[in-house]
C-alpha positions as protocol buffer text, in pm:
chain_id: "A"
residue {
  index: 1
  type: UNK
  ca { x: 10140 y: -2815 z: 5469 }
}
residue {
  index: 2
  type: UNK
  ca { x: 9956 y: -2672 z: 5780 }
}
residue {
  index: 3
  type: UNK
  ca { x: 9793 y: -2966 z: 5815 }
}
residue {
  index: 4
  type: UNK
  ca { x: 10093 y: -3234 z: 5819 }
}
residue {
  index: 5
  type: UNK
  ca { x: 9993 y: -3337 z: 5478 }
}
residue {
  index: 6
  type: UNK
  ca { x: 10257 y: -3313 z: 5240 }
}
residue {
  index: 7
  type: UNK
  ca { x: 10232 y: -3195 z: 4880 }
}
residue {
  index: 8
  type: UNK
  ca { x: 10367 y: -3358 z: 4629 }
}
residue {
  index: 9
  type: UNK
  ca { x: 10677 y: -3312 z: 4404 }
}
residue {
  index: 10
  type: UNK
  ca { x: 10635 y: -3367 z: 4048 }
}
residue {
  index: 11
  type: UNK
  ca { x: 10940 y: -3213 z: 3937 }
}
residue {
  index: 12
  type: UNK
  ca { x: 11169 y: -2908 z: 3895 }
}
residue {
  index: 13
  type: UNK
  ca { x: 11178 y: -2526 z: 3697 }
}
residue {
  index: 14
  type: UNK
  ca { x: 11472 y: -2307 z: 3733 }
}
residue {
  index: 15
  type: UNK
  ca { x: 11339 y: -1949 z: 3662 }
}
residue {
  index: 16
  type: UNK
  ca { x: 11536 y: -1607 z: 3572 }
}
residue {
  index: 17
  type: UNK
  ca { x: 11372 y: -1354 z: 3767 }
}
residue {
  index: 18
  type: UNK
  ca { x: 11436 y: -1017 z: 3770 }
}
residue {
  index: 19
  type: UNK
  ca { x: 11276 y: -682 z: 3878 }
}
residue {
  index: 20
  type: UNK
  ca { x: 11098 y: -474 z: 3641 }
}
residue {
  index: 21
  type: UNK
  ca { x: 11322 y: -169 z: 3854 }
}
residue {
  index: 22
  type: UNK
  ca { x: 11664 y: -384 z: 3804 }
}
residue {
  index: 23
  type: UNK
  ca { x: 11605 y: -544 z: 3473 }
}
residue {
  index: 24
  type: UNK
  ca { x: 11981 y: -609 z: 3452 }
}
residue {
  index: 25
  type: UNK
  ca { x: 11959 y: -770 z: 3788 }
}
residue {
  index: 26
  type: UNK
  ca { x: 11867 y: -1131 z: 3695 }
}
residue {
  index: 27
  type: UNK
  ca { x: 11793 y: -1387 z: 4040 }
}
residue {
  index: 28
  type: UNK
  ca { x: 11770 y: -1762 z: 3886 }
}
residue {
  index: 29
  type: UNK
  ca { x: 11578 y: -1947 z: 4097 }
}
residue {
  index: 30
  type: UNK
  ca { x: 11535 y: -2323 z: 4167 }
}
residue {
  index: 31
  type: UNK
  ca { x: 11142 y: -2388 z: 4211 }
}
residue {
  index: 32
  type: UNK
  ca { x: 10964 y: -2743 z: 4329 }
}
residue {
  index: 33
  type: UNK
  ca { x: 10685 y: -2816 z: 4118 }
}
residue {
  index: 34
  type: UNK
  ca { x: 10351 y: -2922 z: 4260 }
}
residue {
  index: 35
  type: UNK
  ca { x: 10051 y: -2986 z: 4066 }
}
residue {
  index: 36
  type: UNK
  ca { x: 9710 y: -2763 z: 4176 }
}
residue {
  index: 37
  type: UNK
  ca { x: 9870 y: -2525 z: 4315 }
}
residue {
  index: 38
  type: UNK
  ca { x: 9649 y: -2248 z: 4413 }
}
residue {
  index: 39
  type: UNK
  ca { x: 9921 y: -1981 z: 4338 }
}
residue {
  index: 40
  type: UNK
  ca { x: 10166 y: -1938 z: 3994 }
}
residue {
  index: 41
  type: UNK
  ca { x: 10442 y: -1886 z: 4292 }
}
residue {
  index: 42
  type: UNK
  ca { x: 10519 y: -1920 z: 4593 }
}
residue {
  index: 43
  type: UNK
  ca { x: 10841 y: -1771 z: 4716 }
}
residue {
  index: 44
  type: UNK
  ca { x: 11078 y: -1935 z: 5023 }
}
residue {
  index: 45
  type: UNK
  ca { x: 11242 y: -1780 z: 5277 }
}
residue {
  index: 46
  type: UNK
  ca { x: 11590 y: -1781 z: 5089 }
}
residue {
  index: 47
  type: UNK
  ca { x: 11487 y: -1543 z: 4784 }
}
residue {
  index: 48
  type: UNK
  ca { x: 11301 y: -1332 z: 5026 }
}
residue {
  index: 49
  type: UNK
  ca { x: 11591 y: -1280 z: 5245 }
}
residue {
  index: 50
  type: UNK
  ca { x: 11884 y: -1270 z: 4931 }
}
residue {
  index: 51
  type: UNK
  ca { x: 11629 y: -980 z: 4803 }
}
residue {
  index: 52
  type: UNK
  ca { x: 11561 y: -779 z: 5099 }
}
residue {
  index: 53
  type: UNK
  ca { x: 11184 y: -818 z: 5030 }
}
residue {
  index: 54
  type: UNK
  ca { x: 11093 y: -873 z: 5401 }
}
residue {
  index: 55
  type: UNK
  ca { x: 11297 y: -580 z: 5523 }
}
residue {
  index: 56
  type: UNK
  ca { x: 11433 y: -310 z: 5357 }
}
residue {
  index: 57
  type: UNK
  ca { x: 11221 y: -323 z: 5040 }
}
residue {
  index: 58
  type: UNK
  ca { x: 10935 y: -401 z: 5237 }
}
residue {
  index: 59
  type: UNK
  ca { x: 10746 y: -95 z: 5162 }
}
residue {
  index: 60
  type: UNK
  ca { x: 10720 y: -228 z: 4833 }
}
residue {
  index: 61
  type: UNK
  ca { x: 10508 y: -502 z: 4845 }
}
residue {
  index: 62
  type: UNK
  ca { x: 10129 y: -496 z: 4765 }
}
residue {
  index: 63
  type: UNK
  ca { x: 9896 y: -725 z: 4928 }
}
residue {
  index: 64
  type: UNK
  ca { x: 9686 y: -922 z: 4626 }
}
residue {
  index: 65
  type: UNK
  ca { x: 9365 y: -954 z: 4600 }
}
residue {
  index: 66
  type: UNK
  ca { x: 9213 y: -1305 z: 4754 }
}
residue {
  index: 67
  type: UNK
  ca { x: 9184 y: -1638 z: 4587 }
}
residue {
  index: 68
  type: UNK
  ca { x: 8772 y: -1661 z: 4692 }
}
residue {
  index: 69
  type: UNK
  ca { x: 8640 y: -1314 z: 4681 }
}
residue {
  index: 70
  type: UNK
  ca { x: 8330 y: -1293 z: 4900 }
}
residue {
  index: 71
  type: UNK
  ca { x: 8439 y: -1577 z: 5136 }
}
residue {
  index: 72
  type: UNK
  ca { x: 8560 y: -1600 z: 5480 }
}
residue {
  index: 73
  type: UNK
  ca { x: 8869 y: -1720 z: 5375 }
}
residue {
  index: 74
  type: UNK
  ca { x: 9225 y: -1759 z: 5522 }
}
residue {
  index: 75
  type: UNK
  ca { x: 9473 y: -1882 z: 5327 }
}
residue {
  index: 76
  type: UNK
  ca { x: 9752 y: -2067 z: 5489 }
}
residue {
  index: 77
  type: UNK
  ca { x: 10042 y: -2132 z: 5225 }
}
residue {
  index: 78
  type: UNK
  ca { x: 10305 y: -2328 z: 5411 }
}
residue {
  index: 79
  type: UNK
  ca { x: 10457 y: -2589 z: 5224 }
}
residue {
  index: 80
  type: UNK
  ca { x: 10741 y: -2686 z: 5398 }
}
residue {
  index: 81
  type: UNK
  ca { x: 10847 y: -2807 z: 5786 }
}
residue {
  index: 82
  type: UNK
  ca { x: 10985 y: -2470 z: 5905 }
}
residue {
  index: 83
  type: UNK
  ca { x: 11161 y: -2406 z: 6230 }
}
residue {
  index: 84
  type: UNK
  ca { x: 11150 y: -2052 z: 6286 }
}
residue {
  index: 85
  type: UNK
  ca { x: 10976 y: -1905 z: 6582 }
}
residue {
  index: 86
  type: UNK
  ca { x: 10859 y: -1623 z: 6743 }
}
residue {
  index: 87
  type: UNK
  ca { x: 10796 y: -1596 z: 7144 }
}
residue {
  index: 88
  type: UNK
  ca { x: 10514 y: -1421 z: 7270 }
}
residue {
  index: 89
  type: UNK
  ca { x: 10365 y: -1383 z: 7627 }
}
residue {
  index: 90
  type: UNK
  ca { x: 9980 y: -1454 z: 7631 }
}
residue {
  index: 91
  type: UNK
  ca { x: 9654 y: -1427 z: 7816 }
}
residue {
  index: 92
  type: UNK
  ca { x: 9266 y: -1470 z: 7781 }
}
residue {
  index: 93
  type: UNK
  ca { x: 9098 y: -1108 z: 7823 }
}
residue {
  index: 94
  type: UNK
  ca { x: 9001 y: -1086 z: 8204 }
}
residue {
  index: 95
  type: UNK
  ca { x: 9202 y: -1339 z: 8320 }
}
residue {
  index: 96
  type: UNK
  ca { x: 9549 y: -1306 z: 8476 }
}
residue {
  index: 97
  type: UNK
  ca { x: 9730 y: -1608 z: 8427 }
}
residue {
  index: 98
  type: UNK
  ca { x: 9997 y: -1554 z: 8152 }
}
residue {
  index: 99
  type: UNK
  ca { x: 10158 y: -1831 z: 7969 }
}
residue {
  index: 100
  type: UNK
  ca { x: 10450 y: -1803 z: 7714 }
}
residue {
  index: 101
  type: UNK
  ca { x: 10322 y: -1889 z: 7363 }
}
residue {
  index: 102
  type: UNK
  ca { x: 10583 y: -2002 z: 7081 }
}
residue {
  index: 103
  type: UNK
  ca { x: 10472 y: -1932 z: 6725 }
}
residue {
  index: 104
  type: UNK
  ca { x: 10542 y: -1941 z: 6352 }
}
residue {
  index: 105
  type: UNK
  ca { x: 10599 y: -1644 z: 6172 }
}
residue {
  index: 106
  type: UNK
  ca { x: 10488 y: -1698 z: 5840 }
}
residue {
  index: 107
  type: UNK
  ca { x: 10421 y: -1433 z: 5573 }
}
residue {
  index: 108
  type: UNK
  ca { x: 10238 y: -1641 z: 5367 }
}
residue {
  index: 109
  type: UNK
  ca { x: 9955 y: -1717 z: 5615 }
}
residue {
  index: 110
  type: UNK
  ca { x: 9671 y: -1452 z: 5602 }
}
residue {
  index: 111
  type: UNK
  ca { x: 9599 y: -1447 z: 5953 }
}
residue {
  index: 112
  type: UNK
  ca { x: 9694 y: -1582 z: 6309 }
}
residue {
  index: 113
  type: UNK
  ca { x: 9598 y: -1951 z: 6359 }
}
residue {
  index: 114
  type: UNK
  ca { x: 9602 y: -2203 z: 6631 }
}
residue {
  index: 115
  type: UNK
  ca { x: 9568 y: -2526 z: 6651 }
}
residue {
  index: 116
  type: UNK
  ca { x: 9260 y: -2729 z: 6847 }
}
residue {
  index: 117
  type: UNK
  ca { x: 9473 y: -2913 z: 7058 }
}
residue {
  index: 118
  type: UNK
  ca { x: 9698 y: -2610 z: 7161 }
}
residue {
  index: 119
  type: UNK
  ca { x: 9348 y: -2430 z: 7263 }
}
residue {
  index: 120
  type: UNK
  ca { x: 9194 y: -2688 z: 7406 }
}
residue {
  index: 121
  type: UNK
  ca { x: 9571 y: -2759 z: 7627 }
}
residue {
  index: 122
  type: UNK
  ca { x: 9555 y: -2447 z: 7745 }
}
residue {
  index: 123
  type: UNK
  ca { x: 9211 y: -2425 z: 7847 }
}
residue {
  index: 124
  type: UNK
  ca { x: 9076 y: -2146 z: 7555 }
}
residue {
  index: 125
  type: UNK
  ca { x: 8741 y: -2073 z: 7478 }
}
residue {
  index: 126
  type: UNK
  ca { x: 8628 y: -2138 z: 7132 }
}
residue {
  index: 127
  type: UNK
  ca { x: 8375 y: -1907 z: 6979 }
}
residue {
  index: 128
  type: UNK
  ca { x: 8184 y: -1972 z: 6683 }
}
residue {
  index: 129
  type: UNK
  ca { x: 8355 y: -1895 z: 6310 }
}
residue {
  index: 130
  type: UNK
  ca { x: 8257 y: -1955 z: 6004 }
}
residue {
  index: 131
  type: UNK
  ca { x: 8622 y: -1902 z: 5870 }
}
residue {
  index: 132
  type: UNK
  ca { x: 8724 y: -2141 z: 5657 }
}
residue {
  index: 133
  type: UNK
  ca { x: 9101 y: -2183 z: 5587 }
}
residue {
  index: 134
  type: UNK
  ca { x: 9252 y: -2255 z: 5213 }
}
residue {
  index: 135
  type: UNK
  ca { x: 9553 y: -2481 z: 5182 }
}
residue {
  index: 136
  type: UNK
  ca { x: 9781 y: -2504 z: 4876 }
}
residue {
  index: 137
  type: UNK
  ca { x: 9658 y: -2753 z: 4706 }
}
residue {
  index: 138
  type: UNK
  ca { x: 9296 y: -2564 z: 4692 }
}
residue {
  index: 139
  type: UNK
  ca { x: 9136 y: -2738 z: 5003 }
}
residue {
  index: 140
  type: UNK
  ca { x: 8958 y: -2595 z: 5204 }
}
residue {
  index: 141
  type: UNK
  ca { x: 8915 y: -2652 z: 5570 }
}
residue {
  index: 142
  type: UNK
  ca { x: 8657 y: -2563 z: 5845 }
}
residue {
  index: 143
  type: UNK
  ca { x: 8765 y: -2340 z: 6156 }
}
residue {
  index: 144
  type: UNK
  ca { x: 8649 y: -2502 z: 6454 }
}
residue {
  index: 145
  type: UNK
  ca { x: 8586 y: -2129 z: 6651 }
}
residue {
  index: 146
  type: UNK
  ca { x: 8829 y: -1863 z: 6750 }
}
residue {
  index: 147
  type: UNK
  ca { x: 9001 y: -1732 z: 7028 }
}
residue {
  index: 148
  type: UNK
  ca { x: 9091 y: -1415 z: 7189 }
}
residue {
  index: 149
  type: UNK
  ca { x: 9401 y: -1321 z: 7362 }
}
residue {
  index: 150
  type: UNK
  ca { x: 9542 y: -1006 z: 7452 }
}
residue {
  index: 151
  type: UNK
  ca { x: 9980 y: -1078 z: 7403 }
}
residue {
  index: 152
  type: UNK
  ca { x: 10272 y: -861 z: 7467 }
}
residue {
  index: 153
  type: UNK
  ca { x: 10666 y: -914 z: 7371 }
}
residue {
  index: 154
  type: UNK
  ca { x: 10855 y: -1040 z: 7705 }
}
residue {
  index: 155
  type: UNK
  ca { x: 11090 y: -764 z: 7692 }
}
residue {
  index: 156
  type: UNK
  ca { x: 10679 y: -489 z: 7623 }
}
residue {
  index: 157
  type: UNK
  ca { x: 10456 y: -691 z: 7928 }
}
residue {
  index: 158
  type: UNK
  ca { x: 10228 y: -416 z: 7935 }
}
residue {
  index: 159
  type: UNK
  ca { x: 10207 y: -326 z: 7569 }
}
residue {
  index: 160
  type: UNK
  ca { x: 9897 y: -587 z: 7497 }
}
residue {
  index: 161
  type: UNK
  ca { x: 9834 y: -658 z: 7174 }
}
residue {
  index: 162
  type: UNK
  ca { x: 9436 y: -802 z: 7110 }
}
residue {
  index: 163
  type: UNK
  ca { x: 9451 y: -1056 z: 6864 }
}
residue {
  index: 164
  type: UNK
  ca { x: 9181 y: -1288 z: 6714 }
}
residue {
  index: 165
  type: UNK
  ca { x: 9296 y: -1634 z: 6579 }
}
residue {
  index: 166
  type: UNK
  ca { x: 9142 y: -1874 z: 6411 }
}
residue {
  index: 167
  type: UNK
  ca { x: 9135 y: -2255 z: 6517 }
}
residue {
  index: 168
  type: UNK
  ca { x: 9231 y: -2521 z: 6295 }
}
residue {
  index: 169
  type: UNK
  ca { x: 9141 y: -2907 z: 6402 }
}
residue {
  index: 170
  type: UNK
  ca { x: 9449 y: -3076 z: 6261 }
}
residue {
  index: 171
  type: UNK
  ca { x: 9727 y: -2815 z: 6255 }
}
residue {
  index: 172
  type: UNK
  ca { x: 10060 y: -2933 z: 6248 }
}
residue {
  index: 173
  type: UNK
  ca { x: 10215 y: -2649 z: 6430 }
}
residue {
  index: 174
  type: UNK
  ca { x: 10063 y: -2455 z: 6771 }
}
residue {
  index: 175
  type: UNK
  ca { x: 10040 y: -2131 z: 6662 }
}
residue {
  index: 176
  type: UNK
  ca { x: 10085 y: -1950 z: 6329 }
}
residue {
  index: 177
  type: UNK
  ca { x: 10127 y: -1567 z: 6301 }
}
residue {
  index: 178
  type: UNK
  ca { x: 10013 y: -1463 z: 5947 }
}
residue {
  index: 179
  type: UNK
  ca { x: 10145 y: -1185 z: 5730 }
}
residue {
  index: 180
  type: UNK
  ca { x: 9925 y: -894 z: 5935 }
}
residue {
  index: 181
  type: UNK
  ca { x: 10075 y: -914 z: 6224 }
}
residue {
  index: 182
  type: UNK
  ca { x: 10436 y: -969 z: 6103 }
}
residue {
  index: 183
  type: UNK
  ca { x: 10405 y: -659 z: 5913 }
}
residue {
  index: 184
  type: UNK
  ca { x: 10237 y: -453 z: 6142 }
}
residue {
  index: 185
  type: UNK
  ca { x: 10490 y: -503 z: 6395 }
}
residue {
  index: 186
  type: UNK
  ca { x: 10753 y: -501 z: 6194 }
}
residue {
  index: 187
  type: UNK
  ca { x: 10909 y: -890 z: 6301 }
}
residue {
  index: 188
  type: UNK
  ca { x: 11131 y: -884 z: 5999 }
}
residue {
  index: 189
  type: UNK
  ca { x: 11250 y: -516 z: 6122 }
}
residue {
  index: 190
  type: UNK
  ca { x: 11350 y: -340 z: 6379 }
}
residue {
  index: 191
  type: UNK
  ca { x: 11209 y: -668 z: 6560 }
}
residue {
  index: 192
  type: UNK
  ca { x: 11399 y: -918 z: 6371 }
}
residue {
  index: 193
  type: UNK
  ca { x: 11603 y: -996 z: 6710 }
}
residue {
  index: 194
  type: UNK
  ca { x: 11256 y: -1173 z: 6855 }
}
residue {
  index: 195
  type: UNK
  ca { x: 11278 y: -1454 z: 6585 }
}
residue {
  index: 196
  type: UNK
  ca { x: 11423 y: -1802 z: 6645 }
}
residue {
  index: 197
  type: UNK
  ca { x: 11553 y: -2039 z: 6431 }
}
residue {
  index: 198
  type: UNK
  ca { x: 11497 y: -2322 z: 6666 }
}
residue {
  index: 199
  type: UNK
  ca { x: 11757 y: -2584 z: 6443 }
}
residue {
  index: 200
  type: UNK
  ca { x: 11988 y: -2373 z: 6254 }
}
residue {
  index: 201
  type: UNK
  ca { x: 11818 y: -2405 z: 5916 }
}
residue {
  index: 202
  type: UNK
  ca { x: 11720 y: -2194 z: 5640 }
}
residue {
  index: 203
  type: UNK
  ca { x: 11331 y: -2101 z: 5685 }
}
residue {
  index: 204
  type: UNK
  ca { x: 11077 y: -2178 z: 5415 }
}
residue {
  index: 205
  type: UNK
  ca { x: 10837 y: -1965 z: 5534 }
}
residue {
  index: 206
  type: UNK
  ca { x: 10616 y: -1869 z: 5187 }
}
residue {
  index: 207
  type: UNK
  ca { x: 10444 y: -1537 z: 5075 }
}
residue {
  index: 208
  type: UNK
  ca { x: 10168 y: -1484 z: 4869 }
}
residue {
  index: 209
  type: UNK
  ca { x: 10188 y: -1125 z: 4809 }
}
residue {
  index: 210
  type: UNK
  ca { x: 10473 y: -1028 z: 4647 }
}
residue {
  index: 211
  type: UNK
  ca { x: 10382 y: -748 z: 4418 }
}
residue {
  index: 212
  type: UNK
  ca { x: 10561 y: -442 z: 4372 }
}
residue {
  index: 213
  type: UNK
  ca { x: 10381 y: -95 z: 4356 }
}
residue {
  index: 214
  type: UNK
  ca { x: 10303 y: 86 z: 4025 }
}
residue {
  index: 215
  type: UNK
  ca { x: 10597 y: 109 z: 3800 }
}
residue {
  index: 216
  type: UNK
  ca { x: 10804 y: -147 z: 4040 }
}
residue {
  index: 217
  type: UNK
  ca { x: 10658 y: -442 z: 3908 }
}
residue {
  index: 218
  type: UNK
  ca { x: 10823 y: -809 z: 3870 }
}
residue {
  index: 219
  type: UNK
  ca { x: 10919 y: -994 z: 3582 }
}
residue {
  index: 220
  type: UNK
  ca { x: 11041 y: -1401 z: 3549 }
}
residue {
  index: 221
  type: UNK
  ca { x: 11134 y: -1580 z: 3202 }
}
residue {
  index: 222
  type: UNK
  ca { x: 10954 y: -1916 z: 3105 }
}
residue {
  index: 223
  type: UNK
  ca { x: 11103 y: -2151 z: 3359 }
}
residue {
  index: 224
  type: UNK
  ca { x: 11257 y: -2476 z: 3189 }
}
residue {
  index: 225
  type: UNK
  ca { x: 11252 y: -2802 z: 3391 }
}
residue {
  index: 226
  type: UNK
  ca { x: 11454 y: -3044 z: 3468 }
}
residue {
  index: 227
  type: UNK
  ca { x: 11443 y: -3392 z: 3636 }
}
């Protein structure tokens, strides 16, 4: 997880899944199964792409409601080491020293995070939050303050983008770009050339709102495990 604390494996489902808009269409789908999980599913990088869910049917998705309605919460659903990333140049409003920022683009992250000791590295003020972030496995964890930067694509310097993000004390990765800020700029897109994938493996980057719009739904069979 976010944290560097891994979730355990108690076994394995293979699921037919289809669309409720190509119910001859049938996806069968190898899932991990983890106990108290705070979602039914959570979908990897590899369906997402094979489906076009990211891209061109990304119109199509419908952001769910949240887990803890009436809470400051940000959910951040990574479950797997993932070595995708997204480059960003970055500065503190009123300053001008820019630095380059590397990043995880992950759609199943509700907003942009950073870590404590990336902030505190590069010299960040903290201000206060009472944000607190949900993991997988239903815990919950205390923001230690956010930060404010204004960031721009290398190839865009002047296009500034101001972005908030929240601070987590024992993140195992820098910086994490939640499913907001992909979508709104359109990473998986026309902006699909900024991405990295830093080792040559396939992504596991989760998402936790894969819904289709009215009559567009999804469907999956009762899974049947195995091992």
């Amino acid at each position: 997880m976010a944290t560097g604390k891994s979730f355990p494996i108690i076994g394995k489902a293979t699921v037919k899944w289809k669309f409720e808009d190509k119910p001859h269409h049938a996806y069968i789908i190898d899932f991990d199964v983890v106990s108290n999980c705070v979602h039914d599913f959570i979908l990897g990088k590899p369906f997402l792409k094979k489906t076009k869910c990211l891209s061109k049917y990304a119109s199509q998705l419908v952001e769910m409601p949240p887990c803890l309605p009436g809470r400051n919460v940000l959910p951040i659903n990574n479950i797997r080491e993932v070595h995708q990333n997204l480059t960003v140049l970055a500065r503190t409003p009123g300053r001008s020293c820019i630095f380059r920022m590397q990043s995880l683009p992950d759609t199943g992250s509700g907003g942009e995070t950073m870590s404590e000791a990336y902030a505190r590295k590069n010299n960040l003020g903290l201000e206060a939050s009472d944000t607190k972030f949900l993991l997988p496995d239903r815990t919950l964890v205390d923001s230690v303050g956010r930060v404010r930067l204004d960031l721009s694509f290398e190839d865009e310097p002047r296009n500034r983008i101001h972005t908030f993000f929240e601070v987590m004390g024992d993140c195992h990765y820098e910086v994490i770009f939640g499913h907001n800020f992909i979508f709104r700029h359109h990473i998986f897109l026309e902006n699909v050339h900024r991405l990295v994938n830093s080792i040559g493996r396939i992504c596991l980057n989760a998402i936790i709102f894969l819904r289709k719009q009215k009559n567009a739904g999804m469907s999956s069979e009762s899974p049947f495990t195995r091992g």
